[in-house]
C-alpha positions in Angstrom: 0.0 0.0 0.0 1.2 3.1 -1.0 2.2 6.0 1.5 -0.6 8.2 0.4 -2.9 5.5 1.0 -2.4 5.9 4.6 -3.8 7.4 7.8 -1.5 9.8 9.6 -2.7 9.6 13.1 -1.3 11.3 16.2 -2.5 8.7 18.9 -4.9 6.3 19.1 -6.6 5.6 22.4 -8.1 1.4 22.3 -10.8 1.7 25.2 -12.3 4.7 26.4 -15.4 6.0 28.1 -15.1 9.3 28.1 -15.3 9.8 24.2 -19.3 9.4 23.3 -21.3 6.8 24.6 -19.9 3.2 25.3 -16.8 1.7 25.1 -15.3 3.4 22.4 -11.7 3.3 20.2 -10.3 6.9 20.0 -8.1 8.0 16.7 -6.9 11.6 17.0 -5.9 12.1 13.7 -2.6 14.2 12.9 -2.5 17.5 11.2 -5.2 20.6 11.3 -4.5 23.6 9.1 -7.7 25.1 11.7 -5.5 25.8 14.6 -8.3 26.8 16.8 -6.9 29.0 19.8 -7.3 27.1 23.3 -7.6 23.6 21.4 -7.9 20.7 23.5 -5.4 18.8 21.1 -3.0 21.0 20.1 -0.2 18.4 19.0 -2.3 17.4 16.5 -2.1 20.6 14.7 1.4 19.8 12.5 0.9 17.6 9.2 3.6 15.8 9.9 4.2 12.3 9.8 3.5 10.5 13.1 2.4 7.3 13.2 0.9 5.8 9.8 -1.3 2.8 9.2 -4.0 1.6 6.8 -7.3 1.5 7.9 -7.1 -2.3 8.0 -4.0 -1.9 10.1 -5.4 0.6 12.7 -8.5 -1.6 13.6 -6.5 -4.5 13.2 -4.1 -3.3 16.2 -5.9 -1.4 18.4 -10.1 -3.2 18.0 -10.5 -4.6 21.6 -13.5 -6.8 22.2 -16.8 -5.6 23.3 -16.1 -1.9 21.6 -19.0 0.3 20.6 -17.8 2.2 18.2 -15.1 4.3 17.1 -14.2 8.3 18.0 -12.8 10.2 15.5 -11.4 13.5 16.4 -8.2 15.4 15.9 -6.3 16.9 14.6 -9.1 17.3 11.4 -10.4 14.4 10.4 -11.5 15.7 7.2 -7.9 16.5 6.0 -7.7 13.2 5.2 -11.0 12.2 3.7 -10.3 9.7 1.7 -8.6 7.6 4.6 -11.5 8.7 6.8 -14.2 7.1 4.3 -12.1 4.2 4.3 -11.8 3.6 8.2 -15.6 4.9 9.0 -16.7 2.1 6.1 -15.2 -0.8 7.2 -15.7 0.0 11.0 -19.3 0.4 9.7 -19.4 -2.2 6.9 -17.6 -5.3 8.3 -17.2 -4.7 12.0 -20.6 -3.0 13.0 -19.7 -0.4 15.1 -21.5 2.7 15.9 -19.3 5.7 14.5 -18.8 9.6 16.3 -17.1 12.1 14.5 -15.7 15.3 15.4 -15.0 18.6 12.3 -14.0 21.9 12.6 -15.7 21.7 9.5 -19.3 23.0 9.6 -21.9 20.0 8.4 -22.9 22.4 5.0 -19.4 22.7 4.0 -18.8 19.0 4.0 -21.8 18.4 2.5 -21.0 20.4 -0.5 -17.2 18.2 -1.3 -18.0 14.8 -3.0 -15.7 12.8 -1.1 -16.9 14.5 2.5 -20.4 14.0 1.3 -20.0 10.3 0.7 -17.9 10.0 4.0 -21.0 11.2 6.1 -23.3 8.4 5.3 -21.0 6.0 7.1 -21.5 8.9 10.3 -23.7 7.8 12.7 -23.3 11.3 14.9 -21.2 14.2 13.7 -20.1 17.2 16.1 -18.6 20.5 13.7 -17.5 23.8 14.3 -14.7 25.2 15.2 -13.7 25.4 18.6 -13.9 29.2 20.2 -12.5 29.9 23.3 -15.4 32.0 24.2 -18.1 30.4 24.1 -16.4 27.0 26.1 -19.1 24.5 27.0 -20.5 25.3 30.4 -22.3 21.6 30.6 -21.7 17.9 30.4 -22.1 17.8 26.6 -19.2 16.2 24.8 -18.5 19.0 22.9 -15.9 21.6 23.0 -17.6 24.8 22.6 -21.2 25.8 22.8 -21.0 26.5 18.6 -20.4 23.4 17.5 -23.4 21.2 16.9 -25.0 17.7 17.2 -26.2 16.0 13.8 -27.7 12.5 14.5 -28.3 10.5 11.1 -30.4 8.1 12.5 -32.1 6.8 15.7 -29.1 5.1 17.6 -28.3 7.8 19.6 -30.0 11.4 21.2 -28.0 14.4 22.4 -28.5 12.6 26.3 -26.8 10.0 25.3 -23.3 12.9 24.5 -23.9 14.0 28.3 -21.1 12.8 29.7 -19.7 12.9 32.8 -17.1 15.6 33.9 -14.3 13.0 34.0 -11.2 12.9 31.8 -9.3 9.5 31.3 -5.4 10.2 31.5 -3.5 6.9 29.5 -0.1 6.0 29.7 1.0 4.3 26.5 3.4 2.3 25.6 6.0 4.3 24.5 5.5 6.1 28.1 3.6 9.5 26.7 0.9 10.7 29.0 -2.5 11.5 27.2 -5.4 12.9 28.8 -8.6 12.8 27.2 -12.5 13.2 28.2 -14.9 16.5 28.9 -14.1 18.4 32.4 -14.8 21.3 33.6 -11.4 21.6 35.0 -8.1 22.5 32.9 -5.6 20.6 33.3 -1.9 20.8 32.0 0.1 17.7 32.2 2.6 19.5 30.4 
């Protein structure tokens, strides 16, 4: 498989409960041309090489058993469309999962790009917007900022079920980097 065939993702996080509703696999994918100030994910902002893999390769490694669905988030997802359809189809095609995906993009902008159009029918709940500063989410919803909006594409889940609680999961991988993740009122800096 060629390199331009594959996902550039920053980290991937196998089981995680803070991410949407379930047990759910978490891909941050790498590079956001966005840059929104006060981003939750800043090091994903670079398009720079960081870890690549197919989308048969990422499931392949990282799919535990008894997984919802899958998180995407970022970094922009939509940067790399065409490996984003690929993942979100076979996550949706051949393993069943449910699928949550999160775009600076707004939903009538993707709408409008034929490859981002396709992608969105294998979206079971999309979050856009950008993230502002500003207007930062005073509630449980798993979203960033107050802006950004809910689109559910069919009945499998409501906006209760993206309450989540004000808990952030901090992982230690395996090469020893620290990542916290989740929805919290708090800010905190493990840096």
């Amino acid at each position: 498989m060629g390199r331009d065939n594959l996902l550039n993702i920053h980290s991937v996080i196998p089981l995680s409960r803070v991410n949407g509703p379930g047990k759910r696999l978490v891909v941050f994918f790498q590079g956001c041309a966005r840059r929104c100030p006060g981003c939750f994910n800043p090091a994903t902002h670079p398009f720079k090489p960081v870890h690549l893999y197919s989308p048969q390769g990422l499931y392949k490694e990282f799919l535990l058993p008894d997984i919802e669905g899958i998180t995407v988030s970022g970094g922009e997802p939509f940067s790399q469309t065409g490996g984003l359809l690929q993942l979100l189809r076979l996550c949706k095609e051949s393993l069943g999962l449910t699928t949550v995906v999160y775009t600076g993009f707004l939903y009538e902008e993707l709408k409008k790009g034929s490859l981002s159009g396709s992608t969105l029918k294998y979206i079971d709940v999309l979050i856009d917007g950008r993230f502002e500063e500003d207007k930062k989410e005073p509630t449980l919803l798993a979203r960033g900022s107050t802006n950004q909006r809910f689109f559910f594409f069919n009945s499998l889940y409501q906006q209760n079920d993206f309450i989540m609680p004000a808990k952030v999961e901090i992982i230690i991988g395996k090469d020893g980097i620290i990542k916290e993740t989740g929805f919290s009122k708090t800010n905190f800096n493990l840096n």
